[in-house]
VMD Tcl script that builds the backbone (N, CA, C; Angstrom):
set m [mol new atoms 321]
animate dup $m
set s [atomselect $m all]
$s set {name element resname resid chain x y z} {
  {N N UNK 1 A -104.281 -3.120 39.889}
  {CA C UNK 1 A -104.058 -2.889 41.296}
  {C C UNK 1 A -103.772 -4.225 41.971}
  {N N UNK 2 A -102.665 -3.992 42.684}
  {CA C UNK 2 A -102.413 -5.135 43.324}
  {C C UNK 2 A -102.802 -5.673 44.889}
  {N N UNK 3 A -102.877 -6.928 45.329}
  {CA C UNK 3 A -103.597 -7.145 46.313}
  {C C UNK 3 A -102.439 -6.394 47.712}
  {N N UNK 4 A -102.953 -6.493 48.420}
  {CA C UNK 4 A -102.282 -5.964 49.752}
  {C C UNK 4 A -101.983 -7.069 50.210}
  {N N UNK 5 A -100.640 -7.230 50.899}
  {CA C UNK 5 A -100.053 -8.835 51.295}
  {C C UNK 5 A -100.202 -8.364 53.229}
  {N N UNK 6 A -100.212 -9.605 53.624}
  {CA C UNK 6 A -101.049 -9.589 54.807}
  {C C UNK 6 A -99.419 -9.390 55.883}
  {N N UNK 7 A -99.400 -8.630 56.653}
  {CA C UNK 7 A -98.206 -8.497 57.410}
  {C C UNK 7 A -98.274 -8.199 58.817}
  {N N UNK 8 A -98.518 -9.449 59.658}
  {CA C UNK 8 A -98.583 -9.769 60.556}
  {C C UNK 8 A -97.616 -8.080 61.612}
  {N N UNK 9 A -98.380 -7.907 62.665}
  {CA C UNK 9 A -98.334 -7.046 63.708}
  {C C UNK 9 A -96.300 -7.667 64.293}
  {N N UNK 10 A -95.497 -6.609 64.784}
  {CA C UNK 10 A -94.992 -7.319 65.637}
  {C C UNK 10 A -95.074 -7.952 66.991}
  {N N UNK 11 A -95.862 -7.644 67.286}
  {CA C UNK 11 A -96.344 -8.392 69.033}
  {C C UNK 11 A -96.984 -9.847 68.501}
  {N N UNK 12 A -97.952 -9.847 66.983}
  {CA C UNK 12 A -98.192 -11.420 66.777}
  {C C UNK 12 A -96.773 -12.117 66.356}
  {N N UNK 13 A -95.750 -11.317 65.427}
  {CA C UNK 13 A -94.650 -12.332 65.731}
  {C C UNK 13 A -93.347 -12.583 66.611}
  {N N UNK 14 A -93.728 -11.773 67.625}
  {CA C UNK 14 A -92.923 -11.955 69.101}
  {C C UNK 14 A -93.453 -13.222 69.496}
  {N N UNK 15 A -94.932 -13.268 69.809}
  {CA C UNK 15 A -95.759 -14.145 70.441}
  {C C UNK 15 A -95.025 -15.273 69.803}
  {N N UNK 16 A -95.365 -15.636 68.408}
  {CA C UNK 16 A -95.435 -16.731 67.822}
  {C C UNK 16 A -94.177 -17.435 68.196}
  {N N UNK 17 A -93.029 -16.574 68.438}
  {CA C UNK 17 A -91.414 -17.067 68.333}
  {C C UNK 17 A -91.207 -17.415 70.032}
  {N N UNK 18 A -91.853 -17.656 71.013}
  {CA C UNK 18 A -91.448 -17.203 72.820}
  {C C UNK 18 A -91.298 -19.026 72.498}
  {N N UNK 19 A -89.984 -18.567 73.623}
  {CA C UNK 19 A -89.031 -19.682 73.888}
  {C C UNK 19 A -90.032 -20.366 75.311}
  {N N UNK 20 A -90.926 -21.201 75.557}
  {CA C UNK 20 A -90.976 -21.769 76.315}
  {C C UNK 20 A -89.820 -23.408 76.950}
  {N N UNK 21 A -90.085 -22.806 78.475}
  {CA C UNK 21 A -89.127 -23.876 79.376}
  {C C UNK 21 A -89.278 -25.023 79.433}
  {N N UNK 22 A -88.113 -25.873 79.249}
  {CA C UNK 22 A -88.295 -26.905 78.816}
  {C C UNK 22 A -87.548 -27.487 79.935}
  {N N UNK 23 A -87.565 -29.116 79.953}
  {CA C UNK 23 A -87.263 -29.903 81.213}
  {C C UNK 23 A -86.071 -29.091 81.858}
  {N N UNK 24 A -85.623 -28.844 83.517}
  {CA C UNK 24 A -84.616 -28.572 83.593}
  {C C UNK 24 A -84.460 -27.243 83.610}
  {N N UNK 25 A -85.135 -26.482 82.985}
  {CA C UNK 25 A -85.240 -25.013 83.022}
  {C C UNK 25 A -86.421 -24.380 83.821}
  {N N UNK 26 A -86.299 -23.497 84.675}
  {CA C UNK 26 A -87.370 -22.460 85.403}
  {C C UNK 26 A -87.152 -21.186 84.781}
  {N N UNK 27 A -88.912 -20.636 84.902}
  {CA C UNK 27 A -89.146 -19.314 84.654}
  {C C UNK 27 A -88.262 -18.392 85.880}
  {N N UNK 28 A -87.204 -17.012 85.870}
  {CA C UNK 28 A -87.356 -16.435 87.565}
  {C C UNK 28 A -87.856 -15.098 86.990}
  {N N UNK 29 A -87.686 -14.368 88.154}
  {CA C UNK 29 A -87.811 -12.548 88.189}
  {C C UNK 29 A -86.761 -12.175 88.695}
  {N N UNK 30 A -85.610 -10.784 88.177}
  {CA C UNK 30 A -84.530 -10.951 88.561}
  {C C UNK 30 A -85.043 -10.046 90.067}
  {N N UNK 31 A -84.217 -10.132 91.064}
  {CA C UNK 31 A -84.641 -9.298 92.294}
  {C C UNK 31 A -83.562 -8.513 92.043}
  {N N UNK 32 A -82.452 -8.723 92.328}
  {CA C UNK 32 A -81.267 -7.484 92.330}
  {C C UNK 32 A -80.212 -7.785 91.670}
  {N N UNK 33 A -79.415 -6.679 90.764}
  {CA C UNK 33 A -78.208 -6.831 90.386}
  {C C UNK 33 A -77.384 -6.735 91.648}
  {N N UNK 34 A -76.207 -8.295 90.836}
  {CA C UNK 34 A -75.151 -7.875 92.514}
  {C C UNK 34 A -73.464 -7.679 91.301}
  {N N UNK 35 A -73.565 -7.457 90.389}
  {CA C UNK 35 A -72.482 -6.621 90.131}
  {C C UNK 35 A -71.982 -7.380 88.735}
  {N N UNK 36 A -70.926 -7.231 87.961}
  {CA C UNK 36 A -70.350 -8.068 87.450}
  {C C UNK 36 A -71.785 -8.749 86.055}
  {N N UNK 37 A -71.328 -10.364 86.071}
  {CA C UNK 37 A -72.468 -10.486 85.556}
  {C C UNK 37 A -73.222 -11.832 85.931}
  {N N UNK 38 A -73.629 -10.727 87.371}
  {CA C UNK 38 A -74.230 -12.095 88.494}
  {C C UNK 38 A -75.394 -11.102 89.305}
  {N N UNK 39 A -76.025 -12.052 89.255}
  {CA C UNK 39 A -77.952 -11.231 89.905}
  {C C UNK 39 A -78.600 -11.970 90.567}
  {N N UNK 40 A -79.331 -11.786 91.153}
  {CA C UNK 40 A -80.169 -12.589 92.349}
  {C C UNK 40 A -81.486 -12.895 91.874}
  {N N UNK 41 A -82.093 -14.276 91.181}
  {CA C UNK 41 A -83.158 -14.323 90.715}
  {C C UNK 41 A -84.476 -14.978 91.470}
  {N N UNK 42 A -85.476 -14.726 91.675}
  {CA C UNK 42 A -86.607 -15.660 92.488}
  {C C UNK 42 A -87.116 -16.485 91.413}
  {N N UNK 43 A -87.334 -17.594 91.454}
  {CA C UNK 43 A -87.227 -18.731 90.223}
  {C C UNK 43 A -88.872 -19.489 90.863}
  {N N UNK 44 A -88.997 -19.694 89.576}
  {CA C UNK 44 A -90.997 -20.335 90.109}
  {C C UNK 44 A -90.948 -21.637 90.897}
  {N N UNK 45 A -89.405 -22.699 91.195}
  {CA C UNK 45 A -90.096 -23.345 91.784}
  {C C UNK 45 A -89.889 -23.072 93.149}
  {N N UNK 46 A -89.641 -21.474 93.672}
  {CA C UNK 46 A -89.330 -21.175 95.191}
  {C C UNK 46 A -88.244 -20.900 95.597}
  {N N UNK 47 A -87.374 -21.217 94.678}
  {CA C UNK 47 A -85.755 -21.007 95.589}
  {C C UNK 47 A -85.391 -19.864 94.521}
  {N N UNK 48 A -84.243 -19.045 95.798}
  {CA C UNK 48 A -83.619 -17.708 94.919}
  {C C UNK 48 A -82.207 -18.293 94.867}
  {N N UNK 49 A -81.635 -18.394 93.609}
  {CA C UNK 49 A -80.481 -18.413 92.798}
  {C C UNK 49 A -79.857 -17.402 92.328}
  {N N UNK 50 A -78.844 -17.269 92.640}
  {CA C UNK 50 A -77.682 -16.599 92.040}
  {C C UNK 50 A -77.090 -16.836 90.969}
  {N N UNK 51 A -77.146 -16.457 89.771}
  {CA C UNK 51 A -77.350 -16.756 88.199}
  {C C UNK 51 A -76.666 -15.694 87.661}
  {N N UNK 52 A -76.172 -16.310 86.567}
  {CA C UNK 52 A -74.766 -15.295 85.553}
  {C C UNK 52 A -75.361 -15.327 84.682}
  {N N UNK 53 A -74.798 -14.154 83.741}
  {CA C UNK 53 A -75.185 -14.127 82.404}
  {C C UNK 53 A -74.167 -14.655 81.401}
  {N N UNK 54 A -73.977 -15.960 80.528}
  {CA C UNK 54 A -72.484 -16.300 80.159}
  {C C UNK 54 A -72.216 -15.252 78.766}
  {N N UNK 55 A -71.115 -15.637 78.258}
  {CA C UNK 55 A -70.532 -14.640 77.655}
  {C C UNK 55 A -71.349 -14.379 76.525}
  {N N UNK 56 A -72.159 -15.451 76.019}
  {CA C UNK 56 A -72.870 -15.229 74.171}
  {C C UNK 56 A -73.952 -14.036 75.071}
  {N N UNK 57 A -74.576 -13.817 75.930}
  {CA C UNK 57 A -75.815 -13.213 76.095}
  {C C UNK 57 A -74.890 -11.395 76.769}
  {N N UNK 58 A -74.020 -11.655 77.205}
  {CA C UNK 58 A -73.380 -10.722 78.023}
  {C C UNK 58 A -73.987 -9.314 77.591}
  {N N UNK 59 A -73.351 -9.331 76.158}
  {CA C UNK 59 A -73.555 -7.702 75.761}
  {C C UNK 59 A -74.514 -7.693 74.694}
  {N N UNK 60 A -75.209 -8.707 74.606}
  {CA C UNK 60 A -76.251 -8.179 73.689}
  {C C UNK 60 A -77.466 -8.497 74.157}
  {N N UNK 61 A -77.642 -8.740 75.384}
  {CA C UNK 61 A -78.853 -8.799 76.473}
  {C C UNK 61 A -78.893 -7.962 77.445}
  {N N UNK 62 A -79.584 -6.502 77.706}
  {CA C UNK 62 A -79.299 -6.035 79.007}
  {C C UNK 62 A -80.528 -6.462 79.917}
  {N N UNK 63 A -80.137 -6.270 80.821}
  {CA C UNK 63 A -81.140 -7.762 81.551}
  {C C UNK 63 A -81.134 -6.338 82.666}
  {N N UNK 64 A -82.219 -5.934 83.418}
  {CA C UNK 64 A -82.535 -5.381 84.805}
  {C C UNK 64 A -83.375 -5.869 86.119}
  {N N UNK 65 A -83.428 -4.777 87.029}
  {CA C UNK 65 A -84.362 -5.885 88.486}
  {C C UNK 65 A -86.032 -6.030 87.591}
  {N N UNK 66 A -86.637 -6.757 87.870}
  {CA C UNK 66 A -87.978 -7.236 87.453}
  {C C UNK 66 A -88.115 -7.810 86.289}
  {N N UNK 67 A -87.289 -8.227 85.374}
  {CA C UNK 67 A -87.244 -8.906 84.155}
  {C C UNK 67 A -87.721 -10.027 84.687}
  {N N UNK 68 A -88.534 -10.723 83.377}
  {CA C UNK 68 A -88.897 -12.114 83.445}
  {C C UNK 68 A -87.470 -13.053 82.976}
  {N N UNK 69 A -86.947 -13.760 83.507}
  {CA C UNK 69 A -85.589 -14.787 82.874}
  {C C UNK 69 A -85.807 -16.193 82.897}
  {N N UNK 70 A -85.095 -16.892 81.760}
  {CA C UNK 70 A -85.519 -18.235 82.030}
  {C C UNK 70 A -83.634 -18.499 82.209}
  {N N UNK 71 A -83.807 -19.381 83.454}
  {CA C UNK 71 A -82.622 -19.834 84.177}
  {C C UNK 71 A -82.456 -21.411 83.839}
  {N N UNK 72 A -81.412 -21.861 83.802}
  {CA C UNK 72 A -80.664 -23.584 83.789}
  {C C UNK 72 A -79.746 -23.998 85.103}
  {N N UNK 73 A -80.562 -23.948 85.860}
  {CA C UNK 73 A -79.904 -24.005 87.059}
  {C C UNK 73 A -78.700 -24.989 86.758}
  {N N UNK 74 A -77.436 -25.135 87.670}
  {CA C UNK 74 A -76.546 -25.891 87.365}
  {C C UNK 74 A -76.287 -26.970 87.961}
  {N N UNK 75 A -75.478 -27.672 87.311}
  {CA C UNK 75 A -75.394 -29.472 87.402}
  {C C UNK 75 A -75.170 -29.452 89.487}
  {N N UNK 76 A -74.432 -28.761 89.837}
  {CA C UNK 76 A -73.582 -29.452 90.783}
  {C C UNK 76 A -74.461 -27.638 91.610}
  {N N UNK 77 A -74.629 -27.498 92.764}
  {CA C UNK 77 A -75.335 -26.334 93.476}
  {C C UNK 77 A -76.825 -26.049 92.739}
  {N N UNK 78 A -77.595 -26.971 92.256}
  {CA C UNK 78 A -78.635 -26.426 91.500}
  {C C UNK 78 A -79.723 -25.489 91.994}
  {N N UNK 79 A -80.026 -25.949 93.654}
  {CA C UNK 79 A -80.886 -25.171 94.375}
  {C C UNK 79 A -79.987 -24.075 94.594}
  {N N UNK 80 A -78.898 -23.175 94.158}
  {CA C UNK 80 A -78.384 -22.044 94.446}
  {C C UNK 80 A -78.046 -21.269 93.096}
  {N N UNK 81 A -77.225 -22.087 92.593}
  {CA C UNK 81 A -77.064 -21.302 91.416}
  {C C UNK 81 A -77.478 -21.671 90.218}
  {N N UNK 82 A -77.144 -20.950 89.357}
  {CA C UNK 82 A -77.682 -21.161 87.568}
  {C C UNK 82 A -77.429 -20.117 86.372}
  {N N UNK 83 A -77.552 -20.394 85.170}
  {CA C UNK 83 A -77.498 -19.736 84.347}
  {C C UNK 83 A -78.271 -18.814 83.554}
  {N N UNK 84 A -78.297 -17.423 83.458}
  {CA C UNK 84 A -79.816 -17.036 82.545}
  {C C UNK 84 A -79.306 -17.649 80.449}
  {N N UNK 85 A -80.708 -17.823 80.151}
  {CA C UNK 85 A -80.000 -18.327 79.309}
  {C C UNK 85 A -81.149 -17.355 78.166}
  {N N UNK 86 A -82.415 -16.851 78.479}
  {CA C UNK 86 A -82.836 -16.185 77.396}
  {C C UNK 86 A -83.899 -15.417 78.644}
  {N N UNK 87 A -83.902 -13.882 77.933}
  {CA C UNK 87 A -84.944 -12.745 79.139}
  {C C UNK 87 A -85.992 -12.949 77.707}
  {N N UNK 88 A -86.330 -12.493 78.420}
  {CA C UNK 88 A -88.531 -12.393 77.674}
  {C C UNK 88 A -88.439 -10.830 77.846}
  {N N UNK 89 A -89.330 -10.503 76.524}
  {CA C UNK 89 A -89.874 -9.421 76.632}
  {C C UNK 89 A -91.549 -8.766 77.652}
  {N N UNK 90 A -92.032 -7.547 77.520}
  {CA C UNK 90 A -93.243 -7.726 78.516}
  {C C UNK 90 A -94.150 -8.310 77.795}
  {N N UNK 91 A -94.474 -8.385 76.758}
  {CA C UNK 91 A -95.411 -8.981 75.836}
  {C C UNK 91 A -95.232 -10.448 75.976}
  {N N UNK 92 A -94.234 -10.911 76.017}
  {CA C UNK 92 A -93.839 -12.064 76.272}
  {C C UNK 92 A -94.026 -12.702 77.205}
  {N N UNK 93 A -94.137 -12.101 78.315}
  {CA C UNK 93 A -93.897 -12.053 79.968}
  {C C UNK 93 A -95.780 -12.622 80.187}
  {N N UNK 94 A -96.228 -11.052 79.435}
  {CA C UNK 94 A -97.848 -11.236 79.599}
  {C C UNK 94 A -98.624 -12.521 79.206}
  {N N UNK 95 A -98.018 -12.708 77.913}
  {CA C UNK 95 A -98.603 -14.108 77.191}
  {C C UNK 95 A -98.011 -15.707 78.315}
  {N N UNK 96 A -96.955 -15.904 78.557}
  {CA C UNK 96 A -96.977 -16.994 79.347}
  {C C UNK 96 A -97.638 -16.598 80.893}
  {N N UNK 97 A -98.134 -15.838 81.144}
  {CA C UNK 97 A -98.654 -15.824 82.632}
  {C C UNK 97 A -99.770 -16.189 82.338}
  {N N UNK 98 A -100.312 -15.918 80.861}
  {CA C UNK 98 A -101.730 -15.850 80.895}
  {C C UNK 98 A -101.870 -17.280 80.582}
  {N N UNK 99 A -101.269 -18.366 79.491}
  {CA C UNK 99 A -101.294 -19.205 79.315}
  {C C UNK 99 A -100.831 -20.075 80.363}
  {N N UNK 100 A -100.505 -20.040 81.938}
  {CA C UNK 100 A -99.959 -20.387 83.024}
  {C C UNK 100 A -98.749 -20.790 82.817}
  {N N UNK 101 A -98.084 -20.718 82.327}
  {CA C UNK 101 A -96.256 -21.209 82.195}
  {C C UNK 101 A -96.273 -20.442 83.640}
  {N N UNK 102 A -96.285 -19.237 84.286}
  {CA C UNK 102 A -95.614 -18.752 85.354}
  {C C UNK 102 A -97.048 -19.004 86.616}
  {N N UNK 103 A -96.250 -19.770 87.735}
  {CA C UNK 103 A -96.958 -20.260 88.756}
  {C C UNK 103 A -97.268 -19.538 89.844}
  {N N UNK 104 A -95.594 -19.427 90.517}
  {CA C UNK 104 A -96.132 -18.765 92.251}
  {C C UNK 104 A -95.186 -17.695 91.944}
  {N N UNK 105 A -94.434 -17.282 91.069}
  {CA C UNK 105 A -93.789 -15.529 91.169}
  {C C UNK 105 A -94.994 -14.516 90.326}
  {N N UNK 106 A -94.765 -13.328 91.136}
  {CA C UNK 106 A -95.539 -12.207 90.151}
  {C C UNK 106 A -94.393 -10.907 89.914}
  {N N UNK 107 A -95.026 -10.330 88.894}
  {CA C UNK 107 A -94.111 -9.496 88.309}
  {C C UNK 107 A -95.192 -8.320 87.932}
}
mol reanalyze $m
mol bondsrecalc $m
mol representation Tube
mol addrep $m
């Protein structure tokens, strides 16, 4: 009889893999789709940006209102606009709030 091999839950290897923000990048919450592939996000350090989804994430990310997103705001309008560049799942969402990555937005 052979031993049983140990196989981690998927929520422990969601956890293990979460993209935390790195310099330059904010956590947001999307507030509203405004059409196309451009949405209105509230971003943790206070300001709401208007943020696209670029083409690699387009169709294989569907992104809705209350998603957690991590945005790259851009070089030149940064306090307005930006880029989403990876959504979090809720498990995902749960684990950085709890570990404080997310400050003054709630979701």
């Amino acid at each position: 009889m052979g031993k049983k091999k140990f196989e981690p839950s998927e929520e422990e290897v969601e956890i293990a893999r979460i993209r935390i923000p790195k310099e330059g990048e904010v956590l947001g919450i999307v507030e509203l789709m405004l059409g196309g592939d451009k949405m209105k996000v509230r971003c943790d350090d206070g300001k709401v940006r208007i943020c696209r989804i670029p083409g690699r994430l387009r169709k294989k990310t569907w992104i809705r209102v209350d998603d957690l997103v991590l945005v790259q705001p851009w070089e030149a309008q940064k306090d307005e606009r930006g880029d989403v560049i990876f959504k979090y799942t809720p498990t995902q969402a749960n684990w950085l709030k709890r570990k404080g990555y997310i400050k003054s937005i709630s979701f």
